[in-house]
N, CA, C and O atoms as a Tripos MOL2 file, in Angstrom:
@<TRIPOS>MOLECULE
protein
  240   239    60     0     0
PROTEIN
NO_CHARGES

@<TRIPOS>ATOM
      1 N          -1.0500  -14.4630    7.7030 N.3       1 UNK1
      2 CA         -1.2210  -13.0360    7.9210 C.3       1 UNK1
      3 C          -1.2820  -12.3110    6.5780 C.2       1 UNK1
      4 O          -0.8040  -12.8850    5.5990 O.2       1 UNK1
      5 N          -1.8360  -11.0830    6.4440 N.am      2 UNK2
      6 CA         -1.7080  -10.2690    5.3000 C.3       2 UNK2
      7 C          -0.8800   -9.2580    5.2010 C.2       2 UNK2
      8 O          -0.3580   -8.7920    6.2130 O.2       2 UNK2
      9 N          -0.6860   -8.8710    4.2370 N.am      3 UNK3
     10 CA          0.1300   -7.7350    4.1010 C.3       3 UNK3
     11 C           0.1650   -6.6080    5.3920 C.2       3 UNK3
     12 O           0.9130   -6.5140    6.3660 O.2       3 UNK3
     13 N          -1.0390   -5.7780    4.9150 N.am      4 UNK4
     14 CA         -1.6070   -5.2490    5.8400 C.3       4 UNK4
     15 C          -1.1670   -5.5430    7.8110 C.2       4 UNK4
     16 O          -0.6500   -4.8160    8.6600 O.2       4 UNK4
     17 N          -1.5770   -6.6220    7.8280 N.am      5 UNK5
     18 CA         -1.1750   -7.2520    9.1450 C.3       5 UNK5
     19 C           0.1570   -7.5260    9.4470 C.2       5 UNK5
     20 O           0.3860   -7.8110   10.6220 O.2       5 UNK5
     21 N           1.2480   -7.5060    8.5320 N.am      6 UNK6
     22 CA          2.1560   -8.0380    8.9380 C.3       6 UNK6
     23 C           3.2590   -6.2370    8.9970 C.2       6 UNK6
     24 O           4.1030   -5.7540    9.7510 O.2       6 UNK6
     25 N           2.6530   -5.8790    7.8960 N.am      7 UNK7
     26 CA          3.0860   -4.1300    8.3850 C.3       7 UNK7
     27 C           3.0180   -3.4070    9.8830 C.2       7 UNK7
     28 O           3.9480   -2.7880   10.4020 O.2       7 UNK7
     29 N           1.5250   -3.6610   10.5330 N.am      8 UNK8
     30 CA          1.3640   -3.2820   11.3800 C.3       8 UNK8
     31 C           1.8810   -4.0580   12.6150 C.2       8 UNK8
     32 O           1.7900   -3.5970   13.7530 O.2       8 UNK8
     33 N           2.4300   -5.2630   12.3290 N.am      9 UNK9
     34 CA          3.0610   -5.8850   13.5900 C.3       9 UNK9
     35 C           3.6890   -5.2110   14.5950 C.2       9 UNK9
     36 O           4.2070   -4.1880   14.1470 O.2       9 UNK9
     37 N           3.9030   -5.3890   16.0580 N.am     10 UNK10
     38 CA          4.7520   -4.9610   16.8570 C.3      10 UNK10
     39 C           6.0250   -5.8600   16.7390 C.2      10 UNK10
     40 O           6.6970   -5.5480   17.7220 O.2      10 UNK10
     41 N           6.4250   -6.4300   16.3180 N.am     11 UNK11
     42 CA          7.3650   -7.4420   16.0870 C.3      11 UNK11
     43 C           8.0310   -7.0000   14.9320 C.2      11 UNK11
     44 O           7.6450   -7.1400   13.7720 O.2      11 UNK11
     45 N           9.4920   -6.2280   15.4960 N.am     12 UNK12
     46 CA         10.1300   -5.5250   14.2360 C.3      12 UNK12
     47 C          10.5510   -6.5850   12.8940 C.2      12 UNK12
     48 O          10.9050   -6.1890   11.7830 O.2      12 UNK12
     49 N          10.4100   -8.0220   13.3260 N.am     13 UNK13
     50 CA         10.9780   -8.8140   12.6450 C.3      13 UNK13
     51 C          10.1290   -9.7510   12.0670 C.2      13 UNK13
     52 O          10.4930  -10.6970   11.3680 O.2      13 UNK13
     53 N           8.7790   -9.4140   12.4330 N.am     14 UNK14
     54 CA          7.7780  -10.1830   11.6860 C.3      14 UNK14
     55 C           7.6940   -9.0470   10.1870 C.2      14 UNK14
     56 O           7.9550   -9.2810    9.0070 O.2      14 UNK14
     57 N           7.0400   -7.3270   11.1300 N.am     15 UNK15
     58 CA          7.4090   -6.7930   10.0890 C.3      15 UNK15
     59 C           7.9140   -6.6810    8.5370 C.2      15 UNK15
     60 O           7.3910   -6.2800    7.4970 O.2      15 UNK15
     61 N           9.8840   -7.5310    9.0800 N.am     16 UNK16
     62 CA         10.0500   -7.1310    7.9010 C.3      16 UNK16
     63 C          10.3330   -8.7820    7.4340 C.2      16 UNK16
     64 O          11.2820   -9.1130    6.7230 O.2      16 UNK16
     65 N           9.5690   -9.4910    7.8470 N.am     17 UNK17
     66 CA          9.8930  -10.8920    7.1780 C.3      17 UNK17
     67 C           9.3690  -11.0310    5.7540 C.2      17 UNK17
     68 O           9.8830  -11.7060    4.8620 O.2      17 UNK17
     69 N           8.0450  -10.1380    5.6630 N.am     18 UNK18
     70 CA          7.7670  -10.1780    3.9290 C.3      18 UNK18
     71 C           9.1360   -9.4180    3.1120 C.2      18 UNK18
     72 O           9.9520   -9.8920    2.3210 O.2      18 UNK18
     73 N           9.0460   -8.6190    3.4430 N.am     19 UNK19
     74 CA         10.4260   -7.7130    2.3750 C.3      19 UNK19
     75 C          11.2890   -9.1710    2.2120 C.2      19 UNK19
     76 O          11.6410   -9.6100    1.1170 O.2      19 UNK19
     77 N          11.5830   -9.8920    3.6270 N.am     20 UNK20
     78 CA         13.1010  -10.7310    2.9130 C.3      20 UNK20
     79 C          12.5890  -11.6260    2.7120 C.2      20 UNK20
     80 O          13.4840  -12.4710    2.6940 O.2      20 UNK20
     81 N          11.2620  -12.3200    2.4420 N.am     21 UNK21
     82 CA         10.5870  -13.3910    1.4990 C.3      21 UNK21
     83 C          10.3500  -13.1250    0.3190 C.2      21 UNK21
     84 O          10.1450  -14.0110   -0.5110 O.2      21 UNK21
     85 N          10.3340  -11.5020   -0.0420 N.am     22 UNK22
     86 CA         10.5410  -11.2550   -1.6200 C.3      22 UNK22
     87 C          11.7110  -11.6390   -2.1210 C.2      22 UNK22
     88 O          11.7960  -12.5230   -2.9740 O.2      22 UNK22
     89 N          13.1390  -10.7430   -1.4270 N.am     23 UNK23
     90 CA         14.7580  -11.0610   -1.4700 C.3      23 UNK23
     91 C          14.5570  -12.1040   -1.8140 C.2      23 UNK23
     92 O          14.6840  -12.1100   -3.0390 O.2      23 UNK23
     93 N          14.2150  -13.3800   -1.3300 N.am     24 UNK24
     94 CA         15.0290  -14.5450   -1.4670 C.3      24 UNK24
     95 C          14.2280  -15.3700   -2.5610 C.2      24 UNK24
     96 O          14.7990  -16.1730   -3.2990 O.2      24 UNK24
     97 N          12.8150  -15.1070   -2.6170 N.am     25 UNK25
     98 CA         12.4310  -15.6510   -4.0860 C.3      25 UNK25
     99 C          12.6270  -14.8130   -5.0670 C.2      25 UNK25
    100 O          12.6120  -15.4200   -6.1380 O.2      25 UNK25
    101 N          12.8280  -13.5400   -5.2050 N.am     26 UNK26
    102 CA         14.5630  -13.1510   -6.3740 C.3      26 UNK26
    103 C          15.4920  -13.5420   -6.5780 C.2      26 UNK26
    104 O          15.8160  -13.8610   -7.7220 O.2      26 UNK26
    105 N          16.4300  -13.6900   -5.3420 N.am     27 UNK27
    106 CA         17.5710  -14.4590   -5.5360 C.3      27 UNK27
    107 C          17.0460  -16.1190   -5.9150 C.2      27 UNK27
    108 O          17.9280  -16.6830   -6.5620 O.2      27 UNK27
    109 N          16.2120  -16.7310   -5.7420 N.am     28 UNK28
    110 CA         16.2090  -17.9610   -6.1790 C.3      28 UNK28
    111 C          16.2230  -18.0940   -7.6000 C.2      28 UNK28
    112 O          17.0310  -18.6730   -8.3260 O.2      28 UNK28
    113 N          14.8540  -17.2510   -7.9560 N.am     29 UNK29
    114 CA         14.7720  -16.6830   -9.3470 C.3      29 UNK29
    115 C          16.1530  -16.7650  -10.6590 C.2      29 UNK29
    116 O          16.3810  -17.1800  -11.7950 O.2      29 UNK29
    117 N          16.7860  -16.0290   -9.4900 N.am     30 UNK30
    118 CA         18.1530  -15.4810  -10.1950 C.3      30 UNK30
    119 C          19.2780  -16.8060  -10.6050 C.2      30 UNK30
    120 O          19.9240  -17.0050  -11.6340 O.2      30 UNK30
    121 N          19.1860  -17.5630   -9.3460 N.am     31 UNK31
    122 CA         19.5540  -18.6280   -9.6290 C.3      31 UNK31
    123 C          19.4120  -19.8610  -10.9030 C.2      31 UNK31
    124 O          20.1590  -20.5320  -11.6150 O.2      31 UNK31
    125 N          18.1550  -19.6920  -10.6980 N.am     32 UNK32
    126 CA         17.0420  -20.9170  -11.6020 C.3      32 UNK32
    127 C          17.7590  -20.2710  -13.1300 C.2      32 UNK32
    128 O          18.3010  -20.9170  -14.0270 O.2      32 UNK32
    129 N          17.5700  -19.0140  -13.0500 N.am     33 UNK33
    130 CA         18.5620  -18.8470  -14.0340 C.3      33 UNK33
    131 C          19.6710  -19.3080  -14.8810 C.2      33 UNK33
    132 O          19.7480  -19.8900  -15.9630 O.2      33 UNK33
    133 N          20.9140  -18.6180  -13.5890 N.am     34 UNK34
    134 CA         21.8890  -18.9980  -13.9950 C.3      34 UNK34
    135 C          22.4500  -20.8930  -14.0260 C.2      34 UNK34
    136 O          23.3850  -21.3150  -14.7080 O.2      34 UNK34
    137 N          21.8310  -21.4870  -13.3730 N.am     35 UNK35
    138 CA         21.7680  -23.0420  -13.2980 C.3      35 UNK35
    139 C          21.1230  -23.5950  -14.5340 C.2      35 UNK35
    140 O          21.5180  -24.4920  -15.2790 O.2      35 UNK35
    141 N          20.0510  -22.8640  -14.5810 N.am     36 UNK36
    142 CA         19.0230  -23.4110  -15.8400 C.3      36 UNK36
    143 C          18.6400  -24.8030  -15.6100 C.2      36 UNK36
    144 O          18.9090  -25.9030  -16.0930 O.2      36 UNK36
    145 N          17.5150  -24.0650  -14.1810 N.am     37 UNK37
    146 CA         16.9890  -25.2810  -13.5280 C.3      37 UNK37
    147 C          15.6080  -24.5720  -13.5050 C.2      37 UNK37
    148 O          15.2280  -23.7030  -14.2890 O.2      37 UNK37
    149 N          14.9040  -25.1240  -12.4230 N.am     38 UNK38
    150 CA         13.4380  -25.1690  -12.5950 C.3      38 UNK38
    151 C          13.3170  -24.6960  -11.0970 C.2      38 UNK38
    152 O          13.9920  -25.2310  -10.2180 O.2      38 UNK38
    153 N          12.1740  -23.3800  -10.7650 N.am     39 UNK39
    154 CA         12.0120  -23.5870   -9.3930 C.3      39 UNK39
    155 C          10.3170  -23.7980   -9.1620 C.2      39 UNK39
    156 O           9.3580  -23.5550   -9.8950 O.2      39 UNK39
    157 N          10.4180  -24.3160   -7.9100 N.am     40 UNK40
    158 CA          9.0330  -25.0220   -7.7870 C.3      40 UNK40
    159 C           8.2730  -23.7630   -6.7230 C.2      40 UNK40
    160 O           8.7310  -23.2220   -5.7170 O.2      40 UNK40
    161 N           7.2500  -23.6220   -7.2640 N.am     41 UNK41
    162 CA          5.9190  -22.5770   -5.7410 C.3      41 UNK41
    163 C           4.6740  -23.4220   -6.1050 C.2      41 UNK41
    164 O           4.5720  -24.4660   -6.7490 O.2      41 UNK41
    165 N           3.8850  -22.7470   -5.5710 N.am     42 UNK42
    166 CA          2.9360  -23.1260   -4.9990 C.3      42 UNK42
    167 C           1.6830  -22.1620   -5.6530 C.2      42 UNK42
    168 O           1.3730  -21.1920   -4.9620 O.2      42 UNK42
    169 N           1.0510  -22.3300   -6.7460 N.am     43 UNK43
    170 CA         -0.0790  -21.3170   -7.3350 C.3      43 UNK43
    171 C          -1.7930  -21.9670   -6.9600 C.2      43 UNK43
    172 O          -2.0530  -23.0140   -7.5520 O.2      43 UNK43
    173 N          -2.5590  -21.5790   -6.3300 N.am     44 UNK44
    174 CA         -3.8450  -21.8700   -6.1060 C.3      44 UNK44
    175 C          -3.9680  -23.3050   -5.5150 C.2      44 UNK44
    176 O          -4.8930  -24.0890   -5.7280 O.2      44 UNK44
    177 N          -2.5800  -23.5660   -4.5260 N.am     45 UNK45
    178 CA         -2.7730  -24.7480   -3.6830 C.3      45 UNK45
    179 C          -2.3760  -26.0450   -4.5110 C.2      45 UNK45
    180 O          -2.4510  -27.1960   -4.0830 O.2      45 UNK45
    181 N          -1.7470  -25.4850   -6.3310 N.am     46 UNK46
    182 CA         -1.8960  -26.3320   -6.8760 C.3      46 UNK46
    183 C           0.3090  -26.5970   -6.9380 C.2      46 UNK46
    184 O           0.7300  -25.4440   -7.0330 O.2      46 UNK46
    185 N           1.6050  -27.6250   -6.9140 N.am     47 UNK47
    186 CA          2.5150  -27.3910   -7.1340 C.3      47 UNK47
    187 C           3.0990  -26.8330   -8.7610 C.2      47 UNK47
    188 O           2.8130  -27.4580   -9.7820 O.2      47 UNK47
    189 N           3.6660  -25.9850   -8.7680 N.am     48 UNK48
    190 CA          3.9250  -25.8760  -10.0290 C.3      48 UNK48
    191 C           5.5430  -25.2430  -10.3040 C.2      48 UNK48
    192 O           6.1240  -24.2900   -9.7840 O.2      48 UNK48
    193 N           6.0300  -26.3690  -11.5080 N.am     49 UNK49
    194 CA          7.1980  -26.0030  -11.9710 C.3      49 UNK49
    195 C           7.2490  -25.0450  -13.3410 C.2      49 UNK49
    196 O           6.7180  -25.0990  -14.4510 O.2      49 UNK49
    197 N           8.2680  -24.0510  -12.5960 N.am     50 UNK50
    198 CA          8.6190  -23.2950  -13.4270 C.3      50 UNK50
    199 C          10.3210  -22.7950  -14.0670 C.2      50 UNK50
    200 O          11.2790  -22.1550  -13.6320 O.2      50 UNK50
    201 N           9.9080  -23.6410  -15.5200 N.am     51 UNK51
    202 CA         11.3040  -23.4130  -16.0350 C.3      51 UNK51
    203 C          12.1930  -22.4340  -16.2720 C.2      51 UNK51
    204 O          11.6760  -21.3650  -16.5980 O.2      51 UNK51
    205 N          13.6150  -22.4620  -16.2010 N.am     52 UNK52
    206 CA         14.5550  -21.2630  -15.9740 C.3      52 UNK52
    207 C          14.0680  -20.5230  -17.4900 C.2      52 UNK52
    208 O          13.9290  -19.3080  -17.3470 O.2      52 UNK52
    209 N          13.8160  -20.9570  -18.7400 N.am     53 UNK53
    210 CA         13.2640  -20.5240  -19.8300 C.3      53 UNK53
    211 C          12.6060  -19.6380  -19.5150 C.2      53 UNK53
    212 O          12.9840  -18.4690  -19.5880 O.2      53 UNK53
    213 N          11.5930  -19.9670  -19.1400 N.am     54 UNK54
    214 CA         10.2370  -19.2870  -19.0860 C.3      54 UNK54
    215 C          10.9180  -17.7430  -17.9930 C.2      54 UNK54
    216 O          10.8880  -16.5240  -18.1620 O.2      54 UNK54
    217 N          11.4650  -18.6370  -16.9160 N.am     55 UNK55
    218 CA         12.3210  -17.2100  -15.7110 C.3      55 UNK55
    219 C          12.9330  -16.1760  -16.6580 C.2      55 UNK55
    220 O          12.8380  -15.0260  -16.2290 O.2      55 UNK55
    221 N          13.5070  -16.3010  -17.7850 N.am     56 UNK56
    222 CA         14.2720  -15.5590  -18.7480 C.3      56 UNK56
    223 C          13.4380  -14.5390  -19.2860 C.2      56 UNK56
    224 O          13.7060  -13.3410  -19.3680 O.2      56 UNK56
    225 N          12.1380  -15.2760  -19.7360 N.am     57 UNK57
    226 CA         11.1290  -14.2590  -20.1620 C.3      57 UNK57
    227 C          10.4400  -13.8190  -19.8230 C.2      57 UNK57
    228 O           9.4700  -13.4600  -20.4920 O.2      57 UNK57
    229 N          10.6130  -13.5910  -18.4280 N.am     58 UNK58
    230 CA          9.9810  -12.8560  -17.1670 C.3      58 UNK58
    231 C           8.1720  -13.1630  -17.2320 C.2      58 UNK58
    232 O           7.3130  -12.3450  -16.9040 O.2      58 UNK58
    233 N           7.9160  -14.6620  -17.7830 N.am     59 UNK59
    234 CA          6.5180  -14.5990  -17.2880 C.3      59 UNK59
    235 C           6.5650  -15.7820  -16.4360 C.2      59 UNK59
    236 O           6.0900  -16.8460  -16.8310 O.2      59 UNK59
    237 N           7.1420  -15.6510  -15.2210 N.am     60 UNK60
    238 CA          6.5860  -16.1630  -14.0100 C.3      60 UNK60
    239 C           6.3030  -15.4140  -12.9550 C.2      60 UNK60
    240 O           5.8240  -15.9270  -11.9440 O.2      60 UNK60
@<TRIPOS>BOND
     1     1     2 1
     2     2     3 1
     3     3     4 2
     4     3     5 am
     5     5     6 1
     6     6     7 1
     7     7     8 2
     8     7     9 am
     9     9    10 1
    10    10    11 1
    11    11    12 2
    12    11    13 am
    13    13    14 1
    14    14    15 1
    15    15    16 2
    16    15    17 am
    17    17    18 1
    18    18    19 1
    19    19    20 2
    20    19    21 am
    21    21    22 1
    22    22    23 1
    23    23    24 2
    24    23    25 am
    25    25    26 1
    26    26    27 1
    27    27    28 2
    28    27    29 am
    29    29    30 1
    30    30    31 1
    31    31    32 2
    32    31    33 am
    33    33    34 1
    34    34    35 1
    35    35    36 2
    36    35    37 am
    37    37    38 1
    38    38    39 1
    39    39    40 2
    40    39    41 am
    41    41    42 1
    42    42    43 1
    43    43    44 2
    44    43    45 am
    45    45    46 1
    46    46    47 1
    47    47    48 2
    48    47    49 am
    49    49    50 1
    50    50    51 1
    51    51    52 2
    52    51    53 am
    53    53    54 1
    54    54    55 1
    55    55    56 2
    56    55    57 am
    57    57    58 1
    58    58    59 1
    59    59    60 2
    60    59    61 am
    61    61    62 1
    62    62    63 1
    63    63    64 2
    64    63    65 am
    65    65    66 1
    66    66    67 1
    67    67    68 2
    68    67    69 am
    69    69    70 1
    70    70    71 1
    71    71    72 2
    72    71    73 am
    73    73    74 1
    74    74    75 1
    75    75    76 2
    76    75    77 am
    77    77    78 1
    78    78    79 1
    79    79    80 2
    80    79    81 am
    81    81    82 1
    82    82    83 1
    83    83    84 2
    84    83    85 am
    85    85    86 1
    86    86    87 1
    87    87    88 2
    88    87    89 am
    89    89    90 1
    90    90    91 1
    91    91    92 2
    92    91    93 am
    93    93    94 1
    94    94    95 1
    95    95    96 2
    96    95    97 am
    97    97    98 1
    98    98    99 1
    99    99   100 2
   100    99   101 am
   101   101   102 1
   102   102   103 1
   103   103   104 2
   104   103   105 am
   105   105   106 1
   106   106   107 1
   107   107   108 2
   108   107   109 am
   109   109   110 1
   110   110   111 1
   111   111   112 2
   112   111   113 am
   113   113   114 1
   114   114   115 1
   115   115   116 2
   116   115   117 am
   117   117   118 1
   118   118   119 1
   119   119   120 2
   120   119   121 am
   121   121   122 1
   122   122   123 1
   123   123   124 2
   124   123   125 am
   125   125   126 1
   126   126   127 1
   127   127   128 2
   128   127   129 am
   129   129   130 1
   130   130   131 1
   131   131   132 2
   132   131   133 am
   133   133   134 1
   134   134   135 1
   135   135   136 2
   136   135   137 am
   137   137   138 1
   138   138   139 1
   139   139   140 2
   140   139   141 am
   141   141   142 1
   142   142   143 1
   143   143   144 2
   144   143   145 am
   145   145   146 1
   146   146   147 1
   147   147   148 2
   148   147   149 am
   149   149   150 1
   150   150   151 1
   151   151   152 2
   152   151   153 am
   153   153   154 1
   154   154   155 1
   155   155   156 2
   156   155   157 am
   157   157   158 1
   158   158   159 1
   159   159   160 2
   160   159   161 am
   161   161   162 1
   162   162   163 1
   163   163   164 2
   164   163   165 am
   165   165   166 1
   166   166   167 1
   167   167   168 2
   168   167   169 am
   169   169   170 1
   170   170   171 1
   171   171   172 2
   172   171   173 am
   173   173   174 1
   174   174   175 1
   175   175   176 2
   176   175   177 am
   177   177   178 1
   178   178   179 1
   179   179   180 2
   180   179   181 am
   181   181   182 1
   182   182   183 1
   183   183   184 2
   184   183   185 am
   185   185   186 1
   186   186   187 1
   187   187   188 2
   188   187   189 am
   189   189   190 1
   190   190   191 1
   191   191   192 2
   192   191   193 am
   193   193   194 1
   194   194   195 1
   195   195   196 2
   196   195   197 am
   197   197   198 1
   198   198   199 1
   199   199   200 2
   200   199   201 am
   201   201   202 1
   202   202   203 1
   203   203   204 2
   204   203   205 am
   205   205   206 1
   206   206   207 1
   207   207   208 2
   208   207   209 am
   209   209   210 1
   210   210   211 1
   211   211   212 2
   212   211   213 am
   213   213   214 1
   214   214   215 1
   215   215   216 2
   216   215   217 am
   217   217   218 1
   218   218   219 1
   219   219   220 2
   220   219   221 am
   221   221   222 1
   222   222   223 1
   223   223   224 2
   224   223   225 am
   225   225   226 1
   226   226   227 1
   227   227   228 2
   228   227   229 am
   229   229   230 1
   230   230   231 1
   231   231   232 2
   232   231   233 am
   233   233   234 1
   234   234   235 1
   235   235   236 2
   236   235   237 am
   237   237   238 1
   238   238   239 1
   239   239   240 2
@<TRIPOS>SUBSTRUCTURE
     1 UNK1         2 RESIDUE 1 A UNK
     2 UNK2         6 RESIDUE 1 A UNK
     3 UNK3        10 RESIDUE 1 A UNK
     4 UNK4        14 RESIDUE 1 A UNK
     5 UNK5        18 RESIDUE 1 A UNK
     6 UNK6        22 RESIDUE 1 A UNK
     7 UNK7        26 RESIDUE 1 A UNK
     8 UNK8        30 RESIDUE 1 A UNK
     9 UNK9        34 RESIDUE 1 A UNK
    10 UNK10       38 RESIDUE 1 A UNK
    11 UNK11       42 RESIDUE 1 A UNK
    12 UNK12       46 RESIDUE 1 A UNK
    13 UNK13       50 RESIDUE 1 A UNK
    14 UNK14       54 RESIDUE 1 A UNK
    15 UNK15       58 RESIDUE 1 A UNK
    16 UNK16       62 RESIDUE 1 A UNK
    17 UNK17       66 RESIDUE 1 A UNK
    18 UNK18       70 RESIDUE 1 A UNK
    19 UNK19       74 RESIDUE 1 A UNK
    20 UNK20       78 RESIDUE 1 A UNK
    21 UNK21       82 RESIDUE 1 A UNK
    22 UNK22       86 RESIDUE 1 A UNK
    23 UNK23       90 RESIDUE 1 A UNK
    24 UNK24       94 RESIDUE 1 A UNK
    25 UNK25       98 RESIDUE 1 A UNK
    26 UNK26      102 RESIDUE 1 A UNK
    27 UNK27      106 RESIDUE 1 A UNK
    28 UNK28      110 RESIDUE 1 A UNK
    29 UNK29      114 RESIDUE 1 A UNK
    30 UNK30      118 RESIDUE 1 A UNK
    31 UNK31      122 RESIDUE 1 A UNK
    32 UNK32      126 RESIDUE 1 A UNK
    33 UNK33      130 RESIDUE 1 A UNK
    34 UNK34      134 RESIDUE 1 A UNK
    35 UNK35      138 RESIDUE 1 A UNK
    36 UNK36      142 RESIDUE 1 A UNK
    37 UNK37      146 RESIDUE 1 A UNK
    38 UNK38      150 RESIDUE 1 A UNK
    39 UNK39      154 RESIDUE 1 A UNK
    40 UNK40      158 RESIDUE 1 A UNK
    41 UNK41      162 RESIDUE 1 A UNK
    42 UNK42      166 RESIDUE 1 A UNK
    43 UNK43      170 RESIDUE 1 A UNK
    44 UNK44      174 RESIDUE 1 A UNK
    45 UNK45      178 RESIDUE 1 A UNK
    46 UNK46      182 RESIDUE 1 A UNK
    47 UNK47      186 RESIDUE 1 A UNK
    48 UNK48      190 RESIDUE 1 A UNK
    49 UNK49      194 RESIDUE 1 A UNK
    50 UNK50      198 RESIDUE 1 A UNK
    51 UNK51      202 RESIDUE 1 A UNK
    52 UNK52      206 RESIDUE 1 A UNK
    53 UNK53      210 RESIDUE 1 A UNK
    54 UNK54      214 RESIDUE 1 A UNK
    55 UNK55      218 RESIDUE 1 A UNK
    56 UNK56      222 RESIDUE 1 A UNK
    57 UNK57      226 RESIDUE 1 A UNK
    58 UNK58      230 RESIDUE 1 A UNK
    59 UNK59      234 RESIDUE 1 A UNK
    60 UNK60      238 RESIDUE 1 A UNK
């Protein structure tokens, strides 16, 4: 679904499932941090790790 689409849901809880899929890849974020570990997504279908370093210097 898109943005767009998931705003307009009748489903108060689809709605707001993007907002708390941001929350929680912040808080992971936040984590990768403080662990000074690596968290893994997903960019152009391709896997990619990204080091708590790099999380520090806010270019992920």
């Amino acid at each position: 679904m898109t943005q767009q689409e998931l705003y307009k849901a009748k489903n108060p809880d689809l709605r707001a499932s993007l907002a708390a899929m941001q929350r929680a890849a912040e808080l992971a974020r936040q984590t990768a941090i403080l662990t000074n570990t690596e968290i893994i997504v997903v960019r152009n279908g391709k896997v990619v790790r990204i080091p708590a370093e790099q999380l520090r210097m806010g270019e992920a």
